[in-house]
MISETOR-525044 format. One record per residue (C-alpha): residue in three letters; x, y, z. Coordinates in steps of 0.02 Angstrom, whole numbers, plus 50000, padded with zeros to 5 digits. Layout:
BEGIN
alaXYZ;...
//
This chain:
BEGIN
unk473314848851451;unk474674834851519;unk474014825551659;unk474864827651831;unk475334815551927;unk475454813552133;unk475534797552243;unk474234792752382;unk475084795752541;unk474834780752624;unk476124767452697;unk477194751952685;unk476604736652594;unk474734744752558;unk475394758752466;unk476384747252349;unk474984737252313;unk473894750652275;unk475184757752152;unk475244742552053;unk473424737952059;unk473304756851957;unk474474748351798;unk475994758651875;unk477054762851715;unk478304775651634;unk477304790951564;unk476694787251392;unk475554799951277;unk473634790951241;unk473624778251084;unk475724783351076;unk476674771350956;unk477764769351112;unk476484765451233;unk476944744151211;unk478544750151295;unk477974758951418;unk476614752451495;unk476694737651596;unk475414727151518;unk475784729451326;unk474214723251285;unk473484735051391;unk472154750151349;unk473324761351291;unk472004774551250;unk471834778351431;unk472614795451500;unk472854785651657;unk473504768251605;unk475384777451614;unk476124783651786;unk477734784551834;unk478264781952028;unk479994781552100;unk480294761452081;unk479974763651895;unk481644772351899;unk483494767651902;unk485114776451953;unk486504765551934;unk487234757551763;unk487164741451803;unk485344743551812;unk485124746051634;unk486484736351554;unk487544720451606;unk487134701451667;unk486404710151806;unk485374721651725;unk483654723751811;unk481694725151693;unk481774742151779;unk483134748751690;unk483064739051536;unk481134744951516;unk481634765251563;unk482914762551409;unk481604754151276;unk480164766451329;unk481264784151361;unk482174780251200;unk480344777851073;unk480034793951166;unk481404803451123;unk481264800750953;unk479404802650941;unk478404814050868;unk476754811450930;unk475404820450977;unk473574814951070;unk472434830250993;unk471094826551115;unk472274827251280;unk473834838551193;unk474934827651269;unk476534824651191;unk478044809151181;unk479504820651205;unk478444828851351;unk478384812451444;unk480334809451397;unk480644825251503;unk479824820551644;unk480234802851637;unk482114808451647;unk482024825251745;unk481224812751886;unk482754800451881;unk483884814851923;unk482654823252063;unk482684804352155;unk484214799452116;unk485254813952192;unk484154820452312;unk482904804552364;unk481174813552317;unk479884813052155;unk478694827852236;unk477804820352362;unk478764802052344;unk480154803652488;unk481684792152515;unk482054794852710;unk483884783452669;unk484394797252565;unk485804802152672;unk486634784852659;unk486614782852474;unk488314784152385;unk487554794552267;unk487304807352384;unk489014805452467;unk489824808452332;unk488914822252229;unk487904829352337;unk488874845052371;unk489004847952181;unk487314846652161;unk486644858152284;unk486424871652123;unk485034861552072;unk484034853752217;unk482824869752200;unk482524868152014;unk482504850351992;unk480874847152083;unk480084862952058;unk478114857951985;unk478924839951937;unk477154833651924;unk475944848651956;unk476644854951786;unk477834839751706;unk477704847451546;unk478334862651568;unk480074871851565;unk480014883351704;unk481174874251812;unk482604876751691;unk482464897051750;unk481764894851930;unk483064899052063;unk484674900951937;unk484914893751785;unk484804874151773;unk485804871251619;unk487244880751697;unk487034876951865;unk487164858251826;unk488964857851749;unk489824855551917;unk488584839451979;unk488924832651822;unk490854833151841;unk490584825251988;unk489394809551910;unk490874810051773;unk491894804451924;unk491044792051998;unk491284773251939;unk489414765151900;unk488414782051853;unk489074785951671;unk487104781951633;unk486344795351774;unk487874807151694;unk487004805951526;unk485294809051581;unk485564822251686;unk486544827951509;unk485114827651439;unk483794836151540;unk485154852051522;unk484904848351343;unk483224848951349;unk483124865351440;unk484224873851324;unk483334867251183;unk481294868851264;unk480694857651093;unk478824856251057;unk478694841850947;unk480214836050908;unk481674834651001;unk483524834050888;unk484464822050979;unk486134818250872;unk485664800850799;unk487394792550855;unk487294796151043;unk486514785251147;unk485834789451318;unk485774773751418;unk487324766751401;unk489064769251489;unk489864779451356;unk489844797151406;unk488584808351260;unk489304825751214;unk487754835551162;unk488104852351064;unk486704861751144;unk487464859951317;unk488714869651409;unk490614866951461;unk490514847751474;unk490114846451287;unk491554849651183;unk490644855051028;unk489884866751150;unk491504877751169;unk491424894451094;unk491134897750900;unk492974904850826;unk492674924650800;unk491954930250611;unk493204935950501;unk493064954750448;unk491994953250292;unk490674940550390;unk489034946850395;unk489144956150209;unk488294953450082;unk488934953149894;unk488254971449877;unk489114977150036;unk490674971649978;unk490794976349804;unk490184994149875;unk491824993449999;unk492864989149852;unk492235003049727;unk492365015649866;unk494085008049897;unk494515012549707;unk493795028849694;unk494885033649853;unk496595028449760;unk496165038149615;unk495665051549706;unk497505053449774;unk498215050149588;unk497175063649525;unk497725076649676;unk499655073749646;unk499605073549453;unk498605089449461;unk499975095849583;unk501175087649491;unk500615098149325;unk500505116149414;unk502315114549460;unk502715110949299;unk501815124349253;unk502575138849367;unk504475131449335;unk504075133449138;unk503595151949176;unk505195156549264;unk506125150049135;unk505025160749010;unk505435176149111;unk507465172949089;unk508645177249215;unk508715195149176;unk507045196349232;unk506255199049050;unk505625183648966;unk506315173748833;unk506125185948700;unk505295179348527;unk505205161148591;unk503425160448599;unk503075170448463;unk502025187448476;unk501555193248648;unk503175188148744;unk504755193848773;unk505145209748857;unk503675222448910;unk503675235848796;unk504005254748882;unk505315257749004;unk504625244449143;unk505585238349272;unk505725219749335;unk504875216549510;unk505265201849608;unk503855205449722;unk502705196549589;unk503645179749606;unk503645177849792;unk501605179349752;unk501165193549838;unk499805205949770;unk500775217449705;unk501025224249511;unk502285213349432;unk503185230149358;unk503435248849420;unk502455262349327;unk503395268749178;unk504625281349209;unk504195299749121;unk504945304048953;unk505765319049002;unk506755328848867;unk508335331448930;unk509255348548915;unk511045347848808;unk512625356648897;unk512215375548924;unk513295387348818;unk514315398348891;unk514685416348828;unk516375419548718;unk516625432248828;unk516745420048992;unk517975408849028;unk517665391249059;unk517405387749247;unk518565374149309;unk517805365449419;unk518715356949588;unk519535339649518;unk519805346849347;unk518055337049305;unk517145347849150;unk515015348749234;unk514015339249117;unk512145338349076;unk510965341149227;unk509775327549247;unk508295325549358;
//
């Protein structure tokens, strides 16, 4: 488990002496590669869990403090030890405690004393007259909660990133307001970074881009976090075939085909049967009898005395010809007797055959 850290609570000049007579240094992992750089005897035991602490003087908020003429060994040693820590891989097996761990808390402690003048139980009762706080502190208020929550009963851990709103979020508007400020580009970066971190939460190994660099005045742009990065703005939407795979889409495209000649099919088939039905009407002739002898034996006109019927080409179920009519033998003129005269009938007109 990662050690936790708390101060004695004692006073004035006997609590600083007791600090320092403990080896007071940044946060390193046991037998750490990086341990030289952060421990404040190099040649120290680096082996021991408790040869590393980190207290609030080991920390530094403005950029001057880290880079310039009047840089201070506070600063300068937070940038050599936090950066062999960052890109650090190393593990102590016998105490789990990890480099990138330590890099967290190293950093997630600048911003808790920084804006808000407290490390857990480490106070600073001037906090009200720092420009820091001045100018940010409003725009920071998202975070006061969450940046100290378990700082050092639980440094390792990234709880605080959900505990009372969202850190990584919630930080975007103090940050603006760092971005702001002349002289804390640096503090801008880290607290960057610790929203980086929380959106990340890496075990081992932390992917920092190798070509930004923390502790320096040039602003970092870090892709995992939020609105102030601008590779962080929203991916451009997927274009219609994203997601398929090769079989998806060749199945889209052969369903595709099969639907267009689907449609060919229907209308030549159409196309065909009206051919069809105008080729019988002209077969049937506009006498109603078909073209007789033109298709050799079984056309032309019905044999019997049949009638046309248009009834069967408006398609209604009906017989396409009236039943034959009867061959009835029809009598001849009657003859009359020598004896009668012929009958004139009125108009002169001679009667002629009866017919039924």
């Amino acid at each position: 488990m990662v050690r936790s850290r708390s101060r004695p609570t004692t006073s004035g000049f006997l609590l600083l002496l007791v600090a320092l007579s403990r080896s007071s240094a940044l946060e390193v992992s046991p037998d750490s590669p990086c341990a030289p750089k952060c421990l404040d005897n190099p040649n120290g035991n680096v082996s021991d869990v408790d040869s590393s602490k980190t207290f609030n003087y080991n920390l530094a908020c403005h950029d001057w403090e880290y880079m310039g003429d009047n840089s201070t060994q506070v600063g300068q040693k937070f940038k050599d030890c936090n950066n062999c820590l960052k890109s650090s891989e190393y593990i102590d097996t016998a105490s789990d405690e990890r480099d990138v761990e330590w890099f967290l808390f190293n950093n997630r402690g600048t911003v808790d004393w920084c804006l808000f003048g407290r490390f857990d139980n480490e106070k600073d009762k001037n906090i009200t007259g720092s420009s820091i706080y001045k100018q940010c502190k409003n725009d920071c208020d998202a975070i006061y909660t969450s940046a100290d929550y378990t700082i050092k009963k639980d440094p390792a851990s990234y709880s605080f990133c959900d505990y009372d709103g969202n850190f990584t979020a919630d930080a975007d508007t103090c940050l603006s307001c760092l971005r702001k400020q002349d002289g804390l580009s640096i503090l801008g970066n880290i607290l960057e970074t610790v929203q980086d971190l929380c959106k990340q939460k890496p075990g081992r190994v932390y992917d920092f881009p190798d070509n930004q660099e923390i502790y320096t005045t040039t602003p970092i742009t870090l892709s995992a976090t939020s609105s102030t990065s601008p590779s962080a703005s929203p991916s451009p939407s997927p274009t219609p075939s994203s997601g398929l795979s090769t079989g998806g889409i060749v199945g889209i495209a052969l369903a595709g085909v099969a639907l267009v000649l689907g449609v060919i099919l229907y209308f030549l088939r159409k196309r065909k049967n009206k051919n069809k039905s105008k080729q019988m009407a002209v077969a049937q002739g506009e006498n109603g009898y078909g073209n007789l002898n033109t298709h050799g034996p079984g056309y032309g006109a019905p044999a019997g005395n049949y009638a046309y019927n248009p009834m069967a080409q408006s398609q209604k179920e009906r017989y396409a010809h009236q039943p034959p009519i009867a061959n009835v033998e029809q009598p001849g003129p009657a003859e009359l007797g020598a004896q009668r005269p012929v009958t004139e009938l009125p108009g002169g007109d001679v009667p002629g055959p009866i017919r039924h």
